[in-house]
N, C-alpha and C positions, 0 to 999 in steps of 0.2 A: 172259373175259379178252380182252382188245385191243390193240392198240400205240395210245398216249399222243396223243392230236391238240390241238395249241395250243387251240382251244376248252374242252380240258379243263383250261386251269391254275384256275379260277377254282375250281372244287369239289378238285383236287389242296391247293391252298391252306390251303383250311379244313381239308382231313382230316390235314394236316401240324400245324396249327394247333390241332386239336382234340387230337391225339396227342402233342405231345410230350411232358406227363406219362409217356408208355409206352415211347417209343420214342429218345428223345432221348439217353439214357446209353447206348444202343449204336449210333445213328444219327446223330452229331454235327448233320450236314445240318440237321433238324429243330430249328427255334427257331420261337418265339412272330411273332419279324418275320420269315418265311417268305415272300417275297414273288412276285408272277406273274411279275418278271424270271424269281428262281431256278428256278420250272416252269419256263418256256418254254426257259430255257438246258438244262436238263435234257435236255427232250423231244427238241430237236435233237442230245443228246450220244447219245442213244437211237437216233436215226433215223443217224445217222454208224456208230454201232458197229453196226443192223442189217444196212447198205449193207456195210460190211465185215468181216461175220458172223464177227465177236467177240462179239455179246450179242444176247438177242432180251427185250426188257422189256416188260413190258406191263402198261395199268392194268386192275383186276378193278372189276369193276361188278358189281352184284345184276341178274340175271336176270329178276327179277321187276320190280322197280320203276326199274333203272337207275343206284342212286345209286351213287356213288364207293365203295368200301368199301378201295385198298389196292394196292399195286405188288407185282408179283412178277416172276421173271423168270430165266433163265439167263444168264449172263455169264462173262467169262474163257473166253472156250472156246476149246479146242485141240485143231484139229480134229488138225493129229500127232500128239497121242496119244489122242485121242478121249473126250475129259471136258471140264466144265464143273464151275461157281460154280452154284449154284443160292440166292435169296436173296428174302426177303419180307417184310412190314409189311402190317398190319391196321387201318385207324382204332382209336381206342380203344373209339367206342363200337360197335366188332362184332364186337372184340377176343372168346375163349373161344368161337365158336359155329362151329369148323370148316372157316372161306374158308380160312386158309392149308394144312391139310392136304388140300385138297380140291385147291385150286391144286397144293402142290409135286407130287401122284402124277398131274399133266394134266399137269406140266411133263417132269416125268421121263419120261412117258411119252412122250411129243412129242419130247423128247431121243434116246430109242433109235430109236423110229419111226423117224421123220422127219430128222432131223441126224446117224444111225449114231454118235452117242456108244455109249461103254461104261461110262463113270463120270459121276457124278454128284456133287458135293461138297457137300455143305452144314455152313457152317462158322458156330460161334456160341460168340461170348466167354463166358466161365467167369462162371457171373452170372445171364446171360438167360434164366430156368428157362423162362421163353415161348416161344423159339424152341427151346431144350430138346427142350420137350414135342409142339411140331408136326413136328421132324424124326422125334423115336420114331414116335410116330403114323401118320408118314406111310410108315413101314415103311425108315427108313434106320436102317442098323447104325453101331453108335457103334465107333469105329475107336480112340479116344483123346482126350488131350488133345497139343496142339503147343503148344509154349512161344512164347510172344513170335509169335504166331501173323497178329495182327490188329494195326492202329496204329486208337486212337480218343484223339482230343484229342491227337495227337502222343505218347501212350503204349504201349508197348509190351506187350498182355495177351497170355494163353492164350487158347485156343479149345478145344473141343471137336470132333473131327473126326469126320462123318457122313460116308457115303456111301450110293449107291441105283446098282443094276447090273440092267442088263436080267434078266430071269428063265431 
C-alpha cells in the first residue's frame, strides 16, 4: 500500500470501471463513466485530509507485479478520542483472494502503532456479505447493527458495526 499519486489515475480508472458490477451498490462513487477528473479530485481530497490527519488513504498494488488491485485506508479519525473509519474495495477481478483482509490487519496495526489509536471501526451496510466476510476475517468483533447508520444514494441503511483494538 501507498498514498495515491496523480500518475496513478489512469489504472485507478479502469479498476473503478472494471468494478462496479461489485462495488457500485455500496460505493455510489463508482460508475461505468468514472472518469481521471474524478481520480485526480480524489487523490488531492486524500493529500488535504493526510496534511490534516483526518485520514491516511492509500492505493494497494500487488507486490509482485505492481498492478492496481484497490483503495484502502483509515479515515474519520479522532484523534480525542482515539479511533478511526477503517474502509476498503478490491477490483472485481481480485476480488475473494485475501488483499483486503491482508490490508485491514496492516491498517489496524499501523493505527495502534503508529497513530496511538484504540479503536478501529469498520462499518458495512446490511447487504455487503463481502465486506462482511473481510472484516470477520480480519479479526474485528461484530458489535451490532446501527440503524440508519450510512446514507448511499441519499438513503438512509443500517450497517453492521465492526471493530479492532489494540491486543
Amino acid at each position: 500500500m501507498r498514498p495515491l499519486e496523480d500518475g496513478d489515475a489512469p489504472v485507478f480508472v479502469e479498476a473503478v470501471r472494471e468494478s462496479v458490477e461489485s462495488i457500485s451498490r455500496w460505493m455510489p462513487w463508482a460508475s461505468h463513466d468514472y472518469s481521471a477528473a474524478q481520480a485526480l479530485e480524489w487523490f488531492a481530497a486524500c493529500r488535504a485530509q493526510r496534511a490534516a490527519a483526518t485520514a491516511l488513504e492509500f492505493g494497494i498494488f500487488s507486490q509482485d507485479t505492481g498492478i492496481f488491485l484497490g483503495g484502502a485506508g483509515l479515515n474519520e479519525i479522532r484523534r480525542d478520542h482515539r479511533f478511526c473509519n477503517l474502509g476498503y474495495w478490491v477490483r472485481q477481478s481480485r476480488q475473494g483472494q485475501g488483499i483486503a483482509s491482508r490490508c485491514v490487519r496492516a491498517l489496524a496495526a499501523h493505527a495502534f502503532a503508529s497513530e496511538g489509536l484504540q479503536r478501529v471501526e469498520i462499518v458495512v451496510a446490511v447487504g455487503n456479505t463481502a465486506s462482511e466476510k473481510v472484516a470477520l476475517k480480519s479479526g474485528a468483533l461484530r458489535e451490532g447493527i446501527a440503524r440508519n447508520r450510512l446514507m448511499i444514494n441519499d438513503l438512509a441503511v443500517p450497517a453492521h458495526m465492526f471493530s479492532l483494538a489494540p491486543a
